[in-house]
C-alpha positions as CSV (number, residue, x, y, z in Angstrom):
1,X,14.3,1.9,2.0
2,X,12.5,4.9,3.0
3,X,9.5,2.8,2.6
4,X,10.3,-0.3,4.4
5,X,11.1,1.2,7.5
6,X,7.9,3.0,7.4
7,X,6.3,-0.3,7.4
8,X,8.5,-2.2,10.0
9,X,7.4,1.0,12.7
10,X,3.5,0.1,11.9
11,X,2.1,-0.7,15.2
12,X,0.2,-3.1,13.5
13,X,3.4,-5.0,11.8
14,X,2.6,-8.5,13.1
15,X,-0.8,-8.0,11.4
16,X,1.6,-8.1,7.7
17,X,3.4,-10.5,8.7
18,X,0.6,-13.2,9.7
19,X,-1.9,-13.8,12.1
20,X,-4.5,-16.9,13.0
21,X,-3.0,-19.3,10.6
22,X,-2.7,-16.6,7.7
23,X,0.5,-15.9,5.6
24,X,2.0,-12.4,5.9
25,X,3.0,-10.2,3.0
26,X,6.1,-9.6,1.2
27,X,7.1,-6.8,3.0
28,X,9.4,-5.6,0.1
29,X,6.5,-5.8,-2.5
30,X,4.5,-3.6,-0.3
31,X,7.0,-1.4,0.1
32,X,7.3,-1.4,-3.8
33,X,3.8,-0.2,-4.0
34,X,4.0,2.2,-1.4
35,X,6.4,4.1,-3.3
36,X,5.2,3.7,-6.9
37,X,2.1,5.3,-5.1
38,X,4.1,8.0,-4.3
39,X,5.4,8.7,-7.5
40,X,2.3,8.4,-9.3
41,X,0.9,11.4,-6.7
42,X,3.9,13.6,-7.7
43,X,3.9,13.0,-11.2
44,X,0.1,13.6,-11.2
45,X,-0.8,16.6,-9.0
46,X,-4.4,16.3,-10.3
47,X,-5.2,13.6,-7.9
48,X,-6.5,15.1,-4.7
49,X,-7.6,11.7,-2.8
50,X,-6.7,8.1,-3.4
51,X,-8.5,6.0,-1.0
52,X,-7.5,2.0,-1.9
53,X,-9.2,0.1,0.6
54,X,-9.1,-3.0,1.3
55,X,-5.7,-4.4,0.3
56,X,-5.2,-7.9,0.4
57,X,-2.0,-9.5,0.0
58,X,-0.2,-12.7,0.6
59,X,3.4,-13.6,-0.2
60,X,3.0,-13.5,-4.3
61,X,0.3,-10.8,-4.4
62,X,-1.0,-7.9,-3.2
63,X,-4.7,-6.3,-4.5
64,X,-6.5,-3.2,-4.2
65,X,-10.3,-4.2,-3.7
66,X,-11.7,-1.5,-4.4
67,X,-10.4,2.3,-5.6
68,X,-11.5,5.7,-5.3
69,X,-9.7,8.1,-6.6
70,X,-10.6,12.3,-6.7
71,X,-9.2,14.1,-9.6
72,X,-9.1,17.9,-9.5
73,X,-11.2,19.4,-12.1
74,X,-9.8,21.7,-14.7
């Protein structure tokens, strides 16, 4: 929930939802994400930087491009 209205308060909303002839996301499975993210960077304190850019996403999918992630050495 915590999620979702982070996402509906995005100044650039009407960009998820479609623009120029292109579907929007599912709103809900980017919200989904968003918090498995979280989790993951709680249950893994390691990680110092994620960096997932771009995403793409239509109604049925949503893909990180390309990752970088920075892991704390031991």
């Amino acid at each position: 929930a915590e999620a979702l209205r982070m996402i509906s308060g995005l100044k650039a909303r009407k960009i998820l939802q479609g623009v120029r002839g292109q579907e929007g996301i599912d709103e809900k499975m980017f919200a989904g994400i968003i918090t498995r993210l979280s989790a993951l960077l709680i249950t893994a304190p390691e990680i110092l930087e994620m960096d997932l850019n771009p995403l793409i996403g239509n109604k049925k999918s949503i893909v990180a491009v390309d990752a970088r992630i920075n892991i704390k050495k031991s």
